[in-house]
N, C-alpha and C positions, 0 to 999 in steps of 0.2 A: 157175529163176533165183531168185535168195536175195537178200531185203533186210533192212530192219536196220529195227523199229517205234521208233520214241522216243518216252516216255512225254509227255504234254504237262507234266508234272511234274517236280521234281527232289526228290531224295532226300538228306539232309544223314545222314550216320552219326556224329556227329563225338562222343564221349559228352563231356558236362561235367560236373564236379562241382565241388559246394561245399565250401571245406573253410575250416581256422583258416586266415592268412598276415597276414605284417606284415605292421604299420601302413601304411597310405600304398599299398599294391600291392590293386588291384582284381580284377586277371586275372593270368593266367600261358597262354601256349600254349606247350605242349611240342611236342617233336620227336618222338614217340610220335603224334602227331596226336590228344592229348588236349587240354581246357582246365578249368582248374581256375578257378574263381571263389572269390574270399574272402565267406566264409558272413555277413558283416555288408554287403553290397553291398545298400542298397534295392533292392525292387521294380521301383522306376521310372527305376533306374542299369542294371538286371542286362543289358537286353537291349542298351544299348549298349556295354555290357562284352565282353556273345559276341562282337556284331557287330565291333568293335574287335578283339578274338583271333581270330574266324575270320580275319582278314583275314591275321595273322601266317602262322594255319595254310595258308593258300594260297600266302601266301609260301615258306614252306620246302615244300611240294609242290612248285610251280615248278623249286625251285633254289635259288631266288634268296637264302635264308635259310637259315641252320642253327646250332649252338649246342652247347657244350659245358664242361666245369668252368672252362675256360679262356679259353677266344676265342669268338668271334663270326664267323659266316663271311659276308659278304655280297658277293655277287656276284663272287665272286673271290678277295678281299680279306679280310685273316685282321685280326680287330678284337681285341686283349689285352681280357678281361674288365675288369680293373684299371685299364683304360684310361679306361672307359665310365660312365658314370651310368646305369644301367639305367631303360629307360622314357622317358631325357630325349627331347625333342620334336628337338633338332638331329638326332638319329641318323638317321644315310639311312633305316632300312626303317620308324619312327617319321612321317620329313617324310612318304614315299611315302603311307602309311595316312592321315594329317592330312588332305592334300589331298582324299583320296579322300572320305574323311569330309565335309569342306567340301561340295566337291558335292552329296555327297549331301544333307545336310541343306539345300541352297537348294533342292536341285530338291524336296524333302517341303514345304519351308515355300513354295514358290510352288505347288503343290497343292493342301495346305490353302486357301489364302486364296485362290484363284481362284474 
């Protein structure tokens, strides 16, 4: 009879790197299942930067996200680049990640102060 161990751990492979990028852009998650960080990102920005891009990169794992010189594909729905403000906070996979974020940050900050 054959079963399956699972580590009590998880394993993240996701490689990041730092590099130049405009002004104003923090992060970038590719559809390579890379993320790139802009190399002037503090210290104490960077890891909410990952956290923020991995979240992208799971998105386009799912599906649910993907991307190309042109369009935007979410959940179906083919989005003109030209269309978009990249990054803005209205964009569906944007709002989706916010919330998430939200949460998250009440449930650490009632944590802490408990």
């Amino acid at each position: 009879m054959a079963f399956k161990l699972t580590p009590p751990f998880s394993i993240d492979n996701t490689p990041i790197y730092s590099v130049d990028m405009e002004d104003g852009v923090l992060g970038k998650a590719n559809n390579n299942g890379t993320i790139i960080i802009n190399k002037d990102v503090s210290p104490n920005k960077m890891q909410e930067v990952i956290d923020h891009e991995m979240i992208h990169i799971d998105q386009m794992r799912r599906g649910d996200l993907d991307y190309d010189n042109k369009n935007v594909y979410w959940k179906g729905r083919i989005i003109p680049r030209s269309s978009i403000k990249e990054g803005a906070k209205n964009l569906p996979w944007e709002k989706k990640l916010i919330i998430k974020q939200n949460k998250t940050n009440v449930r650490f900050k009632k944590s802490t102060t408990a």
